[in-house]
MDAnalysis code that builds the backbone (N, CA, C; Angstrom):
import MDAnalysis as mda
import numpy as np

u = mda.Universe.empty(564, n_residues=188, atom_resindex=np.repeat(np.arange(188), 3), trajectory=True)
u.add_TopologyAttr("name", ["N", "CA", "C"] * 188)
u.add_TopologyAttr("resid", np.arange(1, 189))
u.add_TopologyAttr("resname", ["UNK", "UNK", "UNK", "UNK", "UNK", "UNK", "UNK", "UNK", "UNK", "UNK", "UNK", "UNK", "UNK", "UNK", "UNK", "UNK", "UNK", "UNK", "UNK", "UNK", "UNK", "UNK", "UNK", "UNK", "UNK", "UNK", "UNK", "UNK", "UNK", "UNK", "UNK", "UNK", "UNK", "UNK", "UNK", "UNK", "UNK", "UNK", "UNK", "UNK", "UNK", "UNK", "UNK", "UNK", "UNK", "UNK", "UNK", "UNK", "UNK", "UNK", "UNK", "UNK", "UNK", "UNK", "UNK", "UNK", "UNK", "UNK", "UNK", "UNK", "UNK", "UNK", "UNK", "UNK", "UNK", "UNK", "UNK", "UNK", "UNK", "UNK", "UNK", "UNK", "UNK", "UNK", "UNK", "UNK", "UNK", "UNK", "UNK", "UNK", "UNK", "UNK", "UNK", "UNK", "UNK", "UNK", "UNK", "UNK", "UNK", "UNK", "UNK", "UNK", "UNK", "UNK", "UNK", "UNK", "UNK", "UNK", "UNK", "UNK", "UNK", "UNK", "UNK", "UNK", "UNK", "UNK", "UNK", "UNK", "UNK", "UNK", "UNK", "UNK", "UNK", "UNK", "UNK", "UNK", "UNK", "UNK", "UNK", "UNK", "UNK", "UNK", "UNK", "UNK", "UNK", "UNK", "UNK", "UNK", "UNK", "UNK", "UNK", "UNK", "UNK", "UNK", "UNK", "UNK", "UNK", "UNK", "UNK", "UNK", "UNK", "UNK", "UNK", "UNK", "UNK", "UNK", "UNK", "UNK", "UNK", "UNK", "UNK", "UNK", "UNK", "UNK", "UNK", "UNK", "UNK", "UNK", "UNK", "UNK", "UNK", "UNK", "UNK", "UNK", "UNK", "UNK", "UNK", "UNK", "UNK", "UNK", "UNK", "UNK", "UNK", "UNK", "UNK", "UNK", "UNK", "UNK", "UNK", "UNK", "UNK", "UNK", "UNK", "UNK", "UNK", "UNK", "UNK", "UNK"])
u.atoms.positions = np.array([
    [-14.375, -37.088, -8.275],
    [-13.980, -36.008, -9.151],
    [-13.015, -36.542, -10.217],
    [-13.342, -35.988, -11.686],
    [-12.383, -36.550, -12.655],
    [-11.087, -35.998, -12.339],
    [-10.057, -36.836, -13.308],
    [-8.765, -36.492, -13.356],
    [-8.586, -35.241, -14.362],
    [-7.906, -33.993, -13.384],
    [-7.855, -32.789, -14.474],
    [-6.579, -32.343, -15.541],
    [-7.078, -32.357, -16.670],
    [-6.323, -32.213, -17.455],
    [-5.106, -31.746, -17.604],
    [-3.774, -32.286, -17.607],
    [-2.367, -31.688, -17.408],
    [-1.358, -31.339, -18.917],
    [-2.077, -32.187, -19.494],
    [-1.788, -31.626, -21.236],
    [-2.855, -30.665, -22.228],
    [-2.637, -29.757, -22.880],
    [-3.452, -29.184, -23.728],
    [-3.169, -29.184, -25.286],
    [-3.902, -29.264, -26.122],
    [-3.397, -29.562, -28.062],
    [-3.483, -27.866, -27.576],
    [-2.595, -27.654, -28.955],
    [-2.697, -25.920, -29.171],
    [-4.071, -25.308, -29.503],
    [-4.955, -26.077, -29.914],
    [-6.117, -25.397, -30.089],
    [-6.832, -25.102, -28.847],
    [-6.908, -26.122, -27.948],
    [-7.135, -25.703, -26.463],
    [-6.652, -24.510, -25.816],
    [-5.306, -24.546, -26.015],
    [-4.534, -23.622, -25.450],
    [-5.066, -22.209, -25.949],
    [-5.421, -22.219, -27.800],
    [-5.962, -21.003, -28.135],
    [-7.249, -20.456, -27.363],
    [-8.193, -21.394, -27.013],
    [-9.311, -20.965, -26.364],
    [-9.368, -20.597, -25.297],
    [-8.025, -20.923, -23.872],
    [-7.967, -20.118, -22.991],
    [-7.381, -18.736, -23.561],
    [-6.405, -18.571, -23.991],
    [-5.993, -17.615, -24.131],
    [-6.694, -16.583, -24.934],
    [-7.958, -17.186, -25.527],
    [-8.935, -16.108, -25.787],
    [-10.126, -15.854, -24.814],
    [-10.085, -16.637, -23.921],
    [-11.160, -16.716, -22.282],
    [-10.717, -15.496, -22.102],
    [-8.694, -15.564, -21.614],
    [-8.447, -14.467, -20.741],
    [-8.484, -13.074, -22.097],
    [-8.496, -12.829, -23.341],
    [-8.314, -11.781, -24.009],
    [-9.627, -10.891, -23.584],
    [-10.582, -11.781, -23.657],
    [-12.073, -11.132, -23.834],
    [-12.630, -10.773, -22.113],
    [-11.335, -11.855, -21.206],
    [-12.246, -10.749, -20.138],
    [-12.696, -11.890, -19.050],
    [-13.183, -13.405, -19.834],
    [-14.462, -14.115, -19.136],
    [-13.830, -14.942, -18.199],
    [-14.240, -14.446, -17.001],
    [-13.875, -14.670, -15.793],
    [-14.766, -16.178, -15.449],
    [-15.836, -16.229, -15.760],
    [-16.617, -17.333, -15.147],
    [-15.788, -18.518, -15.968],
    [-15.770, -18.773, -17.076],
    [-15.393, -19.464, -18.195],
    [-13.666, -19.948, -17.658],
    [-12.958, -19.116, -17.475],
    [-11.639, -19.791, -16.935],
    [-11.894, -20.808, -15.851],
    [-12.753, -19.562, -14.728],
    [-13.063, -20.363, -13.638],
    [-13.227, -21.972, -13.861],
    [-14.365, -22.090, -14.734],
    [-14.820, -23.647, -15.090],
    [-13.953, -24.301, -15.713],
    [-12.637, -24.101, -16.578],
    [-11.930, -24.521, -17.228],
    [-11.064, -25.016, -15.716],
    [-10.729, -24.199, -14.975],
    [-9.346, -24.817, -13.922],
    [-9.869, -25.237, -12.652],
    [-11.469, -24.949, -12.632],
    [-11.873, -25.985, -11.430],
    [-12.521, -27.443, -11.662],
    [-12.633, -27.182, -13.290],
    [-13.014, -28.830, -13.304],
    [-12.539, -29.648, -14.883],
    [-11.908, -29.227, -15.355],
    [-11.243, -29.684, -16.594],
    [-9.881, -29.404, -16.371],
    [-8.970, -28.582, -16.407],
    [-7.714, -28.389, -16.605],
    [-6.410, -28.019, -15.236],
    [-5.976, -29.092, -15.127],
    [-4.834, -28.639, -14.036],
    [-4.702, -27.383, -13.953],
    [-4.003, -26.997, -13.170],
    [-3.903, -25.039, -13.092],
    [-2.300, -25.187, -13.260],
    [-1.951, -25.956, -12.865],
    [-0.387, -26.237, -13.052],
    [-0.071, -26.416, -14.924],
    [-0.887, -26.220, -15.800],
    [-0.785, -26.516, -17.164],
    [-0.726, -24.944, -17.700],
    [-1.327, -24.263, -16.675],
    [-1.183, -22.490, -17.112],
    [0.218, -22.110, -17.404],
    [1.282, -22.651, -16.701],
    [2.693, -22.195, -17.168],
    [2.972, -22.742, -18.853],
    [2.213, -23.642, -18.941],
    [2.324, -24.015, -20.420],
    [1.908, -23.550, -21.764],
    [0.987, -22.939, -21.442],
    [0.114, -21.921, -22.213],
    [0.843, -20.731, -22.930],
    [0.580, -20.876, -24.403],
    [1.283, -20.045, -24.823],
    [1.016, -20.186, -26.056],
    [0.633, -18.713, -26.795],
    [0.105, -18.669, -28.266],
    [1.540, -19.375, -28.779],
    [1.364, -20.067, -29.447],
    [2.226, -20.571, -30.939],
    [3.366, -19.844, -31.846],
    [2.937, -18.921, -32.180],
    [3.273, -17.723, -33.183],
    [3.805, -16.732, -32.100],
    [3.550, -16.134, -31.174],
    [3.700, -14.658, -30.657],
    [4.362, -15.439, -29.396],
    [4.187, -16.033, -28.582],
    [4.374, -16.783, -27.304],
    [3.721, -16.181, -26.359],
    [2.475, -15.517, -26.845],
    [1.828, -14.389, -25.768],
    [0.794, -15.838, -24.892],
    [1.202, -15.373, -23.437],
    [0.426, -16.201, -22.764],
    [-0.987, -15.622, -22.356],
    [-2.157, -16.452, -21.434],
    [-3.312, -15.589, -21.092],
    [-2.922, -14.702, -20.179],
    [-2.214, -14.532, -19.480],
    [-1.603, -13.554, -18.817],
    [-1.337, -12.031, -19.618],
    [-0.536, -12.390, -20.696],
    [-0.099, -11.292, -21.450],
    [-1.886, -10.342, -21.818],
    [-2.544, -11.553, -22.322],
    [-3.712, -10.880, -22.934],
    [-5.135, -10.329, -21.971],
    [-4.987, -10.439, -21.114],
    [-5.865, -10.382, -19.941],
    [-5.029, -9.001, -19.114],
    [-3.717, -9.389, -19.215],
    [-3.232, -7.788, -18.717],
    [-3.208, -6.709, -19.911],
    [-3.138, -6.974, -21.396],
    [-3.092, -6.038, -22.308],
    [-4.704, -5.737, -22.717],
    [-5.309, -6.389, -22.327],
    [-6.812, -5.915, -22.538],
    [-7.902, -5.072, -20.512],
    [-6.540, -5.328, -19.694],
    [-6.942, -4.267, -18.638],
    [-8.135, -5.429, -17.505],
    [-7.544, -6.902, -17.780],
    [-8.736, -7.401, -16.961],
    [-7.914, -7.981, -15.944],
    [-8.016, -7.021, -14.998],
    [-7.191, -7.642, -13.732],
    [-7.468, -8.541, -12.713],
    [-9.068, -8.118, -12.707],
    [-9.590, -9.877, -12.204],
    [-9.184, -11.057, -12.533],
    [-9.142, -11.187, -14.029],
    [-8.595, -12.357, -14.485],
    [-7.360, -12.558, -13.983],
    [-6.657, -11.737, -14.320],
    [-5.091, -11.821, -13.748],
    [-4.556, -12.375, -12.608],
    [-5.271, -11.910, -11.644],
    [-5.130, -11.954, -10.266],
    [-5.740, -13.741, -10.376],
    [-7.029, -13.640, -10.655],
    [-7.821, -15.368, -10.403],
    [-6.379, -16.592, -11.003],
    [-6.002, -16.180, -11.949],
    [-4.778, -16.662, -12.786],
    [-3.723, -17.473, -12.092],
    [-3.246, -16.172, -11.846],
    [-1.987, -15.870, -10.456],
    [-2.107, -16.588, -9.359],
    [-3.472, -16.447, -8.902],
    [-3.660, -17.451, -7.533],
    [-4.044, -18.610, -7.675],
    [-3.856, -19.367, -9.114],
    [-3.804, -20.751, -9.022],
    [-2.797, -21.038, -8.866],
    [-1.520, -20.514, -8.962],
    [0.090, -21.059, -8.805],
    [0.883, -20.413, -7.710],
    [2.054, -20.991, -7.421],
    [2.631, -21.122, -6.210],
    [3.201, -19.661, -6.273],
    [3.601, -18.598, -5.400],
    [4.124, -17.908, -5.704],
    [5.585, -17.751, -6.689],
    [6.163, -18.336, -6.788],
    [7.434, -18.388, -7.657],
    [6.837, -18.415, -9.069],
    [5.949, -19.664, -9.059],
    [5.649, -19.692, -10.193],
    [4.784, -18.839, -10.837],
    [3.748, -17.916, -9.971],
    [2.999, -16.630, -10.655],
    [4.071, -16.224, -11.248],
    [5.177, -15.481, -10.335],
    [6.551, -14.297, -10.636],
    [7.069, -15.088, -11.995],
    [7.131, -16.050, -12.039],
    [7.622, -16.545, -13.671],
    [6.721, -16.066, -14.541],
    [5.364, -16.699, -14.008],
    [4.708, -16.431, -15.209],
    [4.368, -15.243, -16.003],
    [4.415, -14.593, -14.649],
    [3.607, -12.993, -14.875],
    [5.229, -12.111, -15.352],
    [6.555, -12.570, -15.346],
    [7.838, -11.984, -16.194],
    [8.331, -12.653, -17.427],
    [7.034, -13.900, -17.986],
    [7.529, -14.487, -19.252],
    [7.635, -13.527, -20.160],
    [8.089, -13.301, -21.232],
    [7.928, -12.349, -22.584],
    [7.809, -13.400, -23.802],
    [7.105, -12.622, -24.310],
    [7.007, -13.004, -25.710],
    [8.118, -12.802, -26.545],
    [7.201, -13.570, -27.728],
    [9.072, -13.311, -28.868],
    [8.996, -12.146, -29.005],
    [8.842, -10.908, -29.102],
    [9.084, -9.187, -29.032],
    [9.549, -8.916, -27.815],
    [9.720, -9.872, -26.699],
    [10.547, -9.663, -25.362],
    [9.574, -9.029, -24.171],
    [8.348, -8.564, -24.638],
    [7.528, -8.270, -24.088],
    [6.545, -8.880, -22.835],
    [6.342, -8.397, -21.656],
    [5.821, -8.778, -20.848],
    [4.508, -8.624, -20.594],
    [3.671, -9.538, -19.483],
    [2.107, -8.658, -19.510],
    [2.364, -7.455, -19.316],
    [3.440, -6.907, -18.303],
    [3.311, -5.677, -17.699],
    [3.918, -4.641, -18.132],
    [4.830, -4.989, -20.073],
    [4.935, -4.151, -20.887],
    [3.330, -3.670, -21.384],
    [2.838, -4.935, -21.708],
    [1.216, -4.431, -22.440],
    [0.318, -3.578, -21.364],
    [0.386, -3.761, -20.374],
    [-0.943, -3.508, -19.329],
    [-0.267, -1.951, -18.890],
    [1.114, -1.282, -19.061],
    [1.570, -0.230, -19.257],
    [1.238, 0.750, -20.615],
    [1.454, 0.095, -21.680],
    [1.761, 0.316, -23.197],
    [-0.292, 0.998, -22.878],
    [-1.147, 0.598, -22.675],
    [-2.688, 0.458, -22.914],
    [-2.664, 1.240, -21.440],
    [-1.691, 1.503, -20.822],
    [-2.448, 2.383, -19.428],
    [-3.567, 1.464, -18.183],
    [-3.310, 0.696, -18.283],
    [-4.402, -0.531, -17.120],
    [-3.658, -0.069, -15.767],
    [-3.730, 0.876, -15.214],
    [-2.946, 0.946, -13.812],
    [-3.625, 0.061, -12.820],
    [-5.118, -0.590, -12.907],
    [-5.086, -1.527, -11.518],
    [-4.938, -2.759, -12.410],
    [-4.501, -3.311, -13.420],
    [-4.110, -4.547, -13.647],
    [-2.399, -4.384, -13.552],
    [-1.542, -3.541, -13.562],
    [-0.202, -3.644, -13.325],
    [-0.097, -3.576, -11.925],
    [-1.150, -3.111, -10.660],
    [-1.168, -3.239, -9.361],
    [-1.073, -4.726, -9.577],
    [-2.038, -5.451, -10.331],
    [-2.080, -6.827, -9.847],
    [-0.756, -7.589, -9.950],
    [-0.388, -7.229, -11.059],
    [0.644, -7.793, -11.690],
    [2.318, -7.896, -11.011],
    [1.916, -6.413, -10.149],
    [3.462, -6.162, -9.364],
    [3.214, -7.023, -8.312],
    [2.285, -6.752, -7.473],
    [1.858, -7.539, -6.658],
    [2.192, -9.243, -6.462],
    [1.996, -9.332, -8.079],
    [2.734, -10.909, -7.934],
    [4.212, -10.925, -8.234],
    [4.742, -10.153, -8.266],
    [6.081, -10.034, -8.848],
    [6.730, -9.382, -9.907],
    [5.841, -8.758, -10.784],
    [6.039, -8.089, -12.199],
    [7.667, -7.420, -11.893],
    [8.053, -7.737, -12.879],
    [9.296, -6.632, -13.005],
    [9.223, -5.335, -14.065],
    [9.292, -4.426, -13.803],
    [9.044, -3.168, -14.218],
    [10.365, -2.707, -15.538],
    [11.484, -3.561, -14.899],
    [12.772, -3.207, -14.972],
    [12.643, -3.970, -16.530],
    [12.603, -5.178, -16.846],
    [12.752, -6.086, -17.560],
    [12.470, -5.539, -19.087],
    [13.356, -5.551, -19.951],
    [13.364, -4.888, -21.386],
    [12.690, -5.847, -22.299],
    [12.663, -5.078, -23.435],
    [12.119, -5.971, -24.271],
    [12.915, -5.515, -25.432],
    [12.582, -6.548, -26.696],
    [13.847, -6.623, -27.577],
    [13.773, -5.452, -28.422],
    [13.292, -4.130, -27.567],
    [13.886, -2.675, -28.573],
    [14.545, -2.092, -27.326],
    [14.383, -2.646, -26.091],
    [15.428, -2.298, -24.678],
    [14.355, -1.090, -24.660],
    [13.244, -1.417, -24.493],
    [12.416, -0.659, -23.937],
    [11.975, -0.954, -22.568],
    [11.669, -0.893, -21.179],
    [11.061, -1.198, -19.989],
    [9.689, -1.008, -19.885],
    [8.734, -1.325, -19.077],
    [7.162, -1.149, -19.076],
    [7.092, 0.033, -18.485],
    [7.931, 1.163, -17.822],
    [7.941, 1.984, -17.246],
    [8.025, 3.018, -18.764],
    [9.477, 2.444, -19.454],
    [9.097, 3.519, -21.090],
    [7.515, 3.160, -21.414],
    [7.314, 2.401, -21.647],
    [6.439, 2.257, -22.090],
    [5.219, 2.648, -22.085],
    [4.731, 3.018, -20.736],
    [3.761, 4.031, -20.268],
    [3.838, 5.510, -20.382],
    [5.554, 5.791, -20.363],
    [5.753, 7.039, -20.371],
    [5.269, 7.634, -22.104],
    [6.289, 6.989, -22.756],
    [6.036, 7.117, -24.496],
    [4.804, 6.899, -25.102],
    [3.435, 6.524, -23.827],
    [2.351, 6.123, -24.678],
    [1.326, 7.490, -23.866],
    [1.931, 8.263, -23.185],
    [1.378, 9.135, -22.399],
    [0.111, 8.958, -21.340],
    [0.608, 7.734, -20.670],
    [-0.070, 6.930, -19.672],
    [0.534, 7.374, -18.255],
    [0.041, 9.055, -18.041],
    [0.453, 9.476, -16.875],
    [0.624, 8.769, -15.580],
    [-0.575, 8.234, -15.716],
    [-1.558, 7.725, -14.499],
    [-0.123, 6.827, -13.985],
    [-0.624, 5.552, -14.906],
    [0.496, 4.501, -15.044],
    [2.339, 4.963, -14.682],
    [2.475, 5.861, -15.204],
    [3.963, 6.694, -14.877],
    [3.925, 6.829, -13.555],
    [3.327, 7.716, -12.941],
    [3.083, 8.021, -11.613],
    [3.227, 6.639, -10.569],
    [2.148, 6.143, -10.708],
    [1.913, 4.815, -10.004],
    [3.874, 3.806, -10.225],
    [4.308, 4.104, -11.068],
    [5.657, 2.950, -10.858],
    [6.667, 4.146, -10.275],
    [6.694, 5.337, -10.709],
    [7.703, 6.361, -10.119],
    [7.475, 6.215, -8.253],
    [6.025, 6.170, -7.862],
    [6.028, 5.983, -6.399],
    [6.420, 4.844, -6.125],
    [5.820, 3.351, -6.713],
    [6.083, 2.298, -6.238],
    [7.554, 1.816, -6.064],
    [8.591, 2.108, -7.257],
    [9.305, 1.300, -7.462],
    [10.708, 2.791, -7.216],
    [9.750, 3.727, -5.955],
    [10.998, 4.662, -5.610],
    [11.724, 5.873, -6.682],
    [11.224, 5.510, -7.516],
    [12.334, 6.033, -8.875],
    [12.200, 7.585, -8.745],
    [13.247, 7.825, -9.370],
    [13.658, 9.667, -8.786],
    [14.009, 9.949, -10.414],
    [12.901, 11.107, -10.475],
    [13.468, 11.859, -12.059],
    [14.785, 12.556, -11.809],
    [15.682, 12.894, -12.640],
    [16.948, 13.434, -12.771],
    [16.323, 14.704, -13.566],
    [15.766, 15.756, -12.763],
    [15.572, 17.011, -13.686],
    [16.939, 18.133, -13.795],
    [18.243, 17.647, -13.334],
    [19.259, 18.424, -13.257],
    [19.580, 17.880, -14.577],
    [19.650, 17.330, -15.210],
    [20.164, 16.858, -16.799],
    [19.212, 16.706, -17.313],
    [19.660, 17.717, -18.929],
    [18.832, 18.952, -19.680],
    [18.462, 17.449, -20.676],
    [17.089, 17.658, -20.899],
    [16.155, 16.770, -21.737],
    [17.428, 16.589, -23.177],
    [17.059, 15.077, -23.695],
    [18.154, 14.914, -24.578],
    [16.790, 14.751, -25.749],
    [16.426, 16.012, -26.484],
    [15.387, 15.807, -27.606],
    [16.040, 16.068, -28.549],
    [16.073, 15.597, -29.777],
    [16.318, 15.656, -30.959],
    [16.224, 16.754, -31.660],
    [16.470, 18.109, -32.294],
    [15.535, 19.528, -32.819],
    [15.413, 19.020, -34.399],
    [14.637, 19.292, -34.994],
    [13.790, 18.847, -36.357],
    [13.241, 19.986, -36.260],
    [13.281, 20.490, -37.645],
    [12.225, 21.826, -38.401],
    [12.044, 20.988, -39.956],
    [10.776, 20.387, -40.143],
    [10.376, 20.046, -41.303],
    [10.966, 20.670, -42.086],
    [11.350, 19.820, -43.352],
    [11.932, 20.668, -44.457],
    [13.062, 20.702, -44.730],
    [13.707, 20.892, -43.481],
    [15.138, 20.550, -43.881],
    [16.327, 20.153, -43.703],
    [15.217, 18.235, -43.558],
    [16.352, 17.507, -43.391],
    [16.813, 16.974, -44.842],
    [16.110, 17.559, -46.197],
    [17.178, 17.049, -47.342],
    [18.314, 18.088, -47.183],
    [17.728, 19.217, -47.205],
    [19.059, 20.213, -47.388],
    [20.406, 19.803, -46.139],
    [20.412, 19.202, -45.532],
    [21.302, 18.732, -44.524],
    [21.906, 17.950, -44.828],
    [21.184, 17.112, -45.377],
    [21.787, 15.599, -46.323],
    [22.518, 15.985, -47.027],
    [22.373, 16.864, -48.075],
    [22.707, 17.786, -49.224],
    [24.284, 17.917, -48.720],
    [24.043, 19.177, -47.629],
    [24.750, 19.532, -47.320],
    [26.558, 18.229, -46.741],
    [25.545, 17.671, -46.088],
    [26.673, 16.860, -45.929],
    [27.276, 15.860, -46.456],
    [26.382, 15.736, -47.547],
    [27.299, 14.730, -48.495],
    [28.143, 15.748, -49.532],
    [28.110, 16.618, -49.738],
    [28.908, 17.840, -50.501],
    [30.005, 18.102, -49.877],
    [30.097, 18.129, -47.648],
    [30.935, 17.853, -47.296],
    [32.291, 16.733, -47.110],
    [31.197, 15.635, -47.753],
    [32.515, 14.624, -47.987],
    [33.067, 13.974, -49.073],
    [31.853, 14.970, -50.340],
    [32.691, 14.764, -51.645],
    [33.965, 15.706, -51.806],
    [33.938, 17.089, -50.797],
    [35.117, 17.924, -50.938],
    [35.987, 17.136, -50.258],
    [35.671, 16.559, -49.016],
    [36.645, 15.378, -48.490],
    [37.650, 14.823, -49.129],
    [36.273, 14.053, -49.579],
    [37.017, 13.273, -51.086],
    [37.817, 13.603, -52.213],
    [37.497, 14.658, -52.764],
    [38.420, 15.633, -53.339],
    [39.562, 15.375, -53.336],
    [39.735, 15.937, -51.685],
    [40.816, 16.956, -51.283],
    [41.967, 14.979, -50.966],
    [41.661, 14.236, -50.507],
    [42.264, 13.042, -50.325],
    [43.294, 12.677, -51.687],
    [41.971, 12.880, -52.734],
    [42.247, 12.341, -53.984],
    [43.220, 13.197, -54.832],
    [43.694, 14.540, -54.273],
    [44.594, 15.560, -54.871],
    [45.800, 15.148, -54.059],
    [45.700, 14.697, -53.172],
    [46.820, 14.718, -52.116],
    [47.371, 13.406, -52.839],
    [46.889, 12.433, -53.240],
    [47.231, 10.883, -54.183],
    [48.219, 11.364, -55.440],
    [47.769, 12.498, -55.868],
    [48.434, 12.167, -57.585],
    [49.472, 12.934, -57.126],
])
C-alpha cells in the first residue's frame, strides 16, 4: 500500500472541501482510504473564510459526511475539529443550526459540538436556530443541553410603529439644541 498523503497544496484542500459541500460521500471515502492521511483533515481549511469540510458538510445538512469525517480522528481531535470557527467565529454547528439540519447537529454534538461557543456578533448556535425560526432545531438543544426558558421575565422587544422614527429623531435633537441653549445662556 502507498504512502498516504500528509501534506495538501490549497487547491487540494479546495477539492475536499467541495467533496464535503456537495454531499459526496463515496469520493471522500476514496480520498482518506487511499490517497490522503486522515490526520491531514485537521489541516483543511478554505484560505479566505477558514471554513473547514466540516463547516460545509454540516451547513449543507450532510451528516453522513460528518460523522464518516469525525470517525477518522481520535476523539479529542473530532471535538477540535468539529468547535473550529471560522474567521466570522462561526462553527459547523453555528451553520447546521442557522439552515435547521437537526440530524447533522445530532452528529455533531455527539462528537463534541459546543452549542455554547459564540461567534464574532456573540451569537451561539442555539441563537442561531432560534432567530432563523428553526423550531425543530430549538427544541432538540433546549432538551439536550437541559436549558430552561425564563418565561417569568417579560420579553425584551424593541416597539417600532413605521413612520416615526424621524419624528423622534426630530424630536430629540430639538431636545438638546434647547439643552444647548439653555447651557449657552447660563455662559454669558
Amino acid at each position: 500500500m502507498a504512502d498516504l498523503q500528509k501534506t495538501l497544496s490549497q487547491e487540494e484542500m479546495d477539492d475536499i472541501i467541495y467533496e464535503a459541500r456537495a454531499g459526496d460521500l463515496d469520493s471522500l471515502k476514496e480520498i482518506f482510504e487511499k490517497h490522503v492521511d486522515p490526520q491531514t483533515l485537521l489541516t483543511i481549511k478554505d484560505e479566505y473564510t477558514l471554513a473547514t469540510p466540516i463547516h460545509m458538510a454540516a451547513a449543507n445538512g450532510h451528516d453522513q459526511v460528518c460523522q464518516y469525517l469525525l470517525r477518522l480522528l481520535s476523539k479529542g481531535d473530532a471535538q477540535n475539529l468539529v468547535n473550529k470557527q471560522n474567521e466570522s467565529g462561526n462553527t459547523a454547528l453555528h451553520w447546521a443550526a442557522y439552515n435547521g439540519h437537526t440530524e447533522t447537529i445530532k452528529v455533531l454534538c455527539e462528537f463534541g459540538a459546543d452549542p455554547f461557543l459564540k461567534n464574532k456578533f456573540n451569537h451561539d448556535a442555539i441563537y442561531e436556530a432560534e432567530k432563523n425560526n428553526k423550531s425543530e432545531v430549538e427544541k432538540y438543544f433546549l432538551e439536550k443541553f437541559d436549558i430552561q426558558q425564563d418565561d417569568d421575565e417579560p420579553a425584551q422587544k424593541v416597539q417600532y410603529k413605521e413612520g416615526t422614527e424621524i419624528e423622534k429623531a426630530t424630536e430629540e435633537s430639538r431636545e438638546v439644541e434647547s439643552i444647548c441653549k439653555g447651557l449657552k445662556a447660563n455662559q454669558l
